[in-house]
N, C-alpha and C positions, 0 to 999 in steps of 0.2 A: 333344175337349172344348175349348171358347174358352175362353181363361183372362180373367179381369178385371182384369191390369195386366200391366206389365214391368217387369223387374228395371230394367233402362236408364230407366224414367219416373218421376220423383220430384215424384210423386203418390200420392194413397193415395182412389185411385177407387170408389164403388159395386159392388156385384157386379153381376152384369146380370139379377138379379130381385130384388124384384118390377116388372112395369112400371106398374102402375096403383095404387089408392089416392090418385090427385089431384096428386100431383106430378108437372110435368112431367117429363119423362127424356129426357138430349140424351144420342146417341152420338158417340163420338171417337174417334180416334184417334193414338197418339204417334208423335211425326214421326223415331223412330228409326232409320229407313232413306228420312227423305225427302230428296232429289236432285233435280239437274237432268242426267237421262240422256237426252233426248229432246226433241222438240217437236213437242208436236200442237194447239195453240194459239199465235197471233201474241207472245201475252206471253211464251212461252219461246225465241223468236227471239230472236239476237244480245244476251241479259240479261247482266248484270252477275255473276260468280260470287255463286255462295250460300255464307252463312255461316250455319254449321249451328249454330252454338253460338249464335248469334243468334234462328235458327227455333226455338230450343228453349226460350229465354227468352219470344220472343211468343208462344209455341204454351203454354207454363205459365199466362203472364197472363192470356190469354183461357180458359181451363181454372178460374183462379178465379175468372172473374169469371162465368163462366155457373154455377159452382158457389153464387156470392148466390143465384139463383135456380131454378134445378134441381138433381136429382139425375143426373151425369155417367159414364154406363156407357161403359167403355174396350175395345176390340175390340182386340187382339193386332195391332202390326205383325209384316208379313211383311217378311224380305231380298229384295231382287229388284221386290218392289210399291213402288216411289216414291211414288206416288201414293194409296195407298191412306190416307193421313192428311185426305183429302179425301173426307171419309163422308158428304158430302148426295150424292154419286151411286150410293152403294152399293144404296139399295133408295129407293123409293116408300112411304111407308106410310102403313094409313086404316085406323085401328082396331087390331084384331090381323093386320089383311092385309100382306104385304111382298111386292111387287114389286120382284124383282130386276134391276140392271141387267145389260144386256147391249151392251158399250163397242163404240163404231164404231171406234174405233184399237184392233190388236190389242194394244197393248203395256197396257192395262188388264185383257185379260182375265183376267188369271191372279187378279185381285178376286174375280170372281163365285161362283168354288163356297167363298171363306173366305167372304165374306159371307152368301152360304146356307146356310153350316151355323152363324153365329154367329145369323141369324133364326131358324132350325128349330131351336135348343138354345134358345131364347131363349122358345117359344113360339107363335112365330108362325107362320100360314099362307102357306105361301111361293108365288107365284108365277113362274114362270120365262117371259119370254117366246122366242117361235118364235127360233130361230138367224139367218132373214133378214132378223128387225126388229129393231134399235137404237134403246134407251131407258137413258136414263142417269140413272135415280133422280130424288131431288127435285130435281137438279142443272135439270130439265126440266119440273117438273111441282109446281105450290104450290097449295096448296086457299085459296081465298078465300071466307068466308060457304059457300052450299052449294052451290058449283063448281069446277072444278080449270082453271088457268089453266095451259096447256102448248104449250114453243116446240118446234119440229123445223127440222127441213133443215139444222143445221151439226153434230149430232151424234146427234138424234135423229128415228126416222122418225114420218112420223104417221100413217100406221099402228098406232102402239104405242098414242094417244088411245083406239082402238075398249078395245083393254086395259083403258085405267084408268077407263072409264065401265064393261065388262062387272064388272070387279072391285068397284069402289067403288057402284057406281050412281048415282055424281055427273054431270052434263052437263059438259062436257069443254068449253073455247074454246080454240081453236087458234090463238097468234101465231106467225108467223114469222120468225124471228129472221134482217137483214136486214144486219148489222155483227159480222163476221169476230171482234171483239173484245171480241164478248159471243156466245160461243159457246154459254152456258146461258142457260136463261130467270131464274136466280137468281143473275146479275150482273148481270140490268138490270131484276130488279123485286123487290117484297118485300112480301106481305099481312101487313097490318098486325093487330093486337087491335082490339076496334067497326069493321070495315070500314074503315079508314086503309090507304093503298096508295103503294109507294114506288114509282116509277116511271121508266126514262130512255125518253122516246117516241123520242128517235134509233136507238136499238135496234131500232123495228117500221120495218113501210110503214104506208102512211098508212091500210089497212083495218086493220090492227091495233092502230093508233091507235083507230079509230072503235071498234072493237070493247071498247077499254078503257074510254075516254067512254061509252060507252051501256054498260053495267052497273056503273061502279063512280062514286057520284055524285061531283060537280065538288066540295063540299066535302071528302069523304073524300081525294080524290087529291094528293099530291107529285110534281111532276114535278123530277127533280133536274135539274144544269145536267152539260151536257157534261164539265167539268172536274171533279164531284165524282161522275160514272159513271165515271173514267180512274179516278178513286181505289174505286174497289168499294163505292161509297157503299151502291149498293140490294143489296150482299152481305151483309147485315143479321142477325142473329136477334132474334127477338120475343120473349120471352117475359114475358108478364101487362103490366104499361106501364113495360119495361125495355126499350130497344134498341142492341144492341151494334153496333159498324161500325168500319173502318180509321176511323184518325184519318184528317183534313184535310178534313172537311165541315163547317162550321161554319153554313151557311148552310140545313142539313137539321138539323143540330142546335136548330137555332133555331125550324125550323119544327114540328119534334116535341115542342118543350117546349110552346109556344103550344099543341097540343093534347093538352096531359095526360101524353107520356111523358119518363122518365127515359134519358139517354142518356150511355153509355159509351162514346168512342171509344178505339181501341188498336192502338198501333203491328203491321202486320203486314207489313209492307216487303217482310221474304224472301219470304212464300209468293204477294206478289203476283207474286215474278218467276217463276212457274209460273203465274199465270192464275190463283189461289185467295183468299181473304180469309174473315173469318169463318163465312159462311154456310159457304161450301164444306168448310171444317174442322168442323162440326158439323150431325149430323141428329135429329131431334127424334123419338121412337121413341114417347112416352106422354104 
């Protein structure tokens, strides 16, 4: 049975039902066993030691402040899972459906069967995809309006798109992610509430540019600048016309207030030097 907190998290989190009744519901995870034991990402080359008492302080702040606006259900860190504090790759979810991930570096695997059993006690109908395709949760894959915008080739296959159109019944666009440094499709974009869309087009080629341009209109779109995609700018959470993101974008902050949202930035320093920022520390279940 998943428990809904840890003795080590000094938090006092949601249980993990109910998930509906209208409140959003983001899942977390405490960063009590998170580390830099590895490198499967350019961001955790040659980085800077981590200070963990530091990640535990930013990993709190961003915990209250999604708690303004949702209700924040907590999944049990594992020892030995470093990673596992980075819960938008754990599952894909559309509805009550959860699509499991299934990680290209083996050193994530040992995630998938706690997070399928914390969906399947949780309610959910689980999905497990085929063992020779990798798909790495929302990490890969954001529903925008009534479509799923989904990158492959640096960690997930695409292949796995037939998946989340057979599942969802949404039409699936497929970008390709084209810069080593935005490994997931949700460090270099971010569907916004009314159709606003955060975006770094250095991230695509230049068809997946076009592919952005023609469905998502030229009002609606943010293109961020190079240097505030280096800060995890389009690693964002949305929720209602609240948007949270690392500090030091000040020139998307500006541009979000001009259209109606409220924005929090907040220091996440450590978890960038693992490749992660707020999105990636939080997945939005309900």
């Amino acid at each position: 049975m998943t428990k809904s907190a840890t003795s080590k998290s000094a938090i006092n989190p949601v249980g993990i039902t109910p998930l509906s009744h209208g409140t959003p519901k983001i899942l977390m995870c405490p960063p009590d066993y998170f580390a830099l034991e590895y490198a499967i990402n350019p961001w955790m080359e040659n980085t800077a030691p981590l200070d963990r008492d530091l990640a535990r302080r930013q990993w709190d702040t961003l915990y209250q402040a999604i708690s303004q606006e949702a209700g924040v259900l907590v999944i049990e860190p594992v020892e030995g899972l470093p990673d596992l504090v980075f819960t938008a790759n754990a599952a894909f979810i559309y509805g009550q459906e959860a699509i499991i991930a299934h990680y290209k570096h083996p050193e994530r695997r040992g995630e998938e069967p706690h997070c399928a059993q914390w969906f399947k006690a949780s309610g959910f109908n689980v999905t497990l995809p085929p063992n020779d395709i990798f798909f790495e949760g929302a990490g890969d894959a954001l529903i925008w309006q009534d479509r799923i915008f989904a990158g492959y080739k640096t960690r997930t296959d695409i292949r796995s798109h037939t998946l989340l159109s057979e599942v969802t019944g949404l039409p699936v666009l497929s970008l390709e992610l084209i810069n080593p440094n935005f490994y997931h499709i949700d460090v270099c974009l971010c569907p916004l509430e009314d159709g606003h869309f955060i975006y770094s087009p250095e991230a695509f080629n230049e068809y997946g540019n076009l592919v952005i341009e023609a469905n998502v209109p030229e009002r609606k779109r943010i293109a961020v600048s190079p240097e505030e995609a280096a800060q995890f700018a389009c690693n964002a959470i949305n929720i209602g016309r609240r948007v949270i993101f690392n500090q030091g974008s000040n020139r998307l902050s500006e541009a979000l207030f001009e259209r109606g949202f409220n924005v929090t930035q907040i220091d996440l320093s450590e978890f960038l030097k693992s490749g992660g920022s707020a999105k990636c520390l939080s997945l939005r279940v309900a």
